[in-house]
N, C-alpha and C positions, 0 to 999 in steps of 0.2 A: 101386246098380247103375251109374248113370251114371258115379261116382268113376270105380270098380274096372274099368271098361272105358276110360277113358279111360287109367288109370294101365296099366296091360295095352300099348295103343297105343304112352303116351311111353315105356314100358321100352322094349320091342321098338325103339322109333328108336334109342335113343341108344345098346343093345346094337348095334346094324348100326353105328352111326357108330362105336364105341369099336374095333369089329372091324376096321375098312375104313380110316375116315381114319386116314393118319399125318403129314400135318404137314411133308411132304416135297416135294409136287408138289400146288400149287394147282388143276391142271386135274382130275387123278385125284383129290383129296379133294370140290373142290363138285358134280361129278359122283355119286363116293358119296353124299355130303350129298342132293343132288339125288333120287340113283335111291330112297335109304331115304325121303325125302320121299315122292314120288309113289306109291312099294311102300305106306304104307300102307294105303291108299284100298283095295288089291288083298287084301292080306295081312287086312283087318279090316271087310270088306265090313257085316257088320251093325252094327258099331261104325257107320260113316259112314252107313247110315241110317238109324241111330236120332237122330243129332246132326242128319241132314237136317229127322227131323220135329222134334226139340228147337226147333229155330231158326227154324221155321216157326211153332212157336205160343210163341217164345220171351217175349211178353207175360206170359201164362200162368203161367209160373213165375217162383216167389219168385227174388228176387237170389241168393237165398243158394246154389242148386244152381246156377244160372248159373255162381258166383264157383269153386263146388268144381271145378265141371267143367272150366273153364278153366286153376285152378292144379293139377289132377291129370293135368291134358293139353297143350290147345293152347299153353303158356305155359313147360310144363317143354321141350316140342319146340321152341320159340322161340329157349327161353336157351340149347339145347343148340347151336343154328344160330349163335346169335349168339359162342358160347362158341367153335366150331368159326372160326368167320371171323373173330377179336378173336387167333386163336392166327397165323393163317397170316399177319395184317396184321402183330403182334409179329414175325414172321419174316422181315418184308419182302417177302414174296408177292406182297402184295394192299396198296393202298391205299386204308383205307378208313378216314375223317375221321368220319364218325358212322356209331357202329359198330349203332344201333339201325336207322338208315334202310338202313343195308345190310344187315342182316338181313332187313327188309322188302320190300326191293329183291328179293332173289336170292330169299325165297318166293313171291313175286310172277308173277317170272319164269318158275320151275320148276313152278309148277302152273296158272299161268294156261290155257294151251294147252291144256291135262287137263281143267279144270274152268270154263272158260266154252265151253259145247258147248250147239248148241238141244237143248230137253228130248227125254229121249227116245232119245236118240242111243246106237246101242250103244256098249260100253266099247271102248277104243283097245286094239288090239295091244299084246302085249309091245314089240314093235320101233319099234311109234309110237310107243309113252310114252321107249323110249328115246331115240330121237328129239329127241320133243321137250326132254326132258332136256340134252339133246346141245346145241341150239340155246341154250335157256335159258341152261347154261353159258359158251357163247361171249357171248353177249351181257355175260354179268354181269362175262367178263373182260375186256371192253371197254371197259368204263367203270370198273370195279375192279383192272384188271390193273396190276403195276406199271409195265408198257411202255404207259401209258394209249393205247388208240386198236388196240389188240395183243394177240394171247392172248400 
């Protein structure tokens, strides 16, 4: 069960990425990248809290569904980030020297604001997630951009 919702999840990203990014305009693609980021959380509300309680008694479980569940999801959505941002750096877009820590960097960014909220808190507007999206972006072209200091 865990797999097959996981894999459920990373399809659905990386079909919105394949549809949206094109490899043309770094602002409009990590903003895609971005928006199908943050979308999933909305688009698979029980997926995310079943991983909520996964992770809470993550001791609990053997390595072994840990390992599936990571390479059937959080890890295919990763490579697919990292895949999307290693194309636009190939382009000269983006400069980015280690292409794992900027991966990390720009999920960081794009969901921080989303996902460090006190407990409890209702879900963000459509237009605040955009938002924050929005933000996250500028930021990551700021220090990734290749006008460093510059979207």
């Amino acid at each position: 069960m865990v797999h097959d919702s996981a894999s459920q999840v990373a399809d659905a990203f990386i079909a919105t990425v394949q549809e949206q990014v094109t490899g043309a305009d770094p602002q409009a693609d990590l903003l895609a990248l971005g928006h199908a980021f943050v979308g999933q959380r909305t688009q698979f509300p029980e997926h995310f809290a079943m991983m909520q309680q996964i992770m809470a008694e993550v001791q609990h479980f053997p390595a072994s569904v840990i390992d599936t569940w990571q390479q059937a999801g959080p890890l295919r959505v990763q490579h697919e980030v990292a895949r999307r941002l290693e194309q636009l750096t190939e382009a000269g877009l983006l400069h980015i020297e280690d292409p794992a820590l900027g991966t990390l960097h720009f999920i960081a960014l794009v969901s921080s604001e989303i996902s460090v909220r006190p407990y409890g808190s209702p879900p963000l507007s459509p237009a605040r997630m955009r938002d924050c999206v929005t933000r996250a972006v500028d930021t990551f072209l700021h220090g990734y951009g290749t006008a460093r200091g510059t979207k």
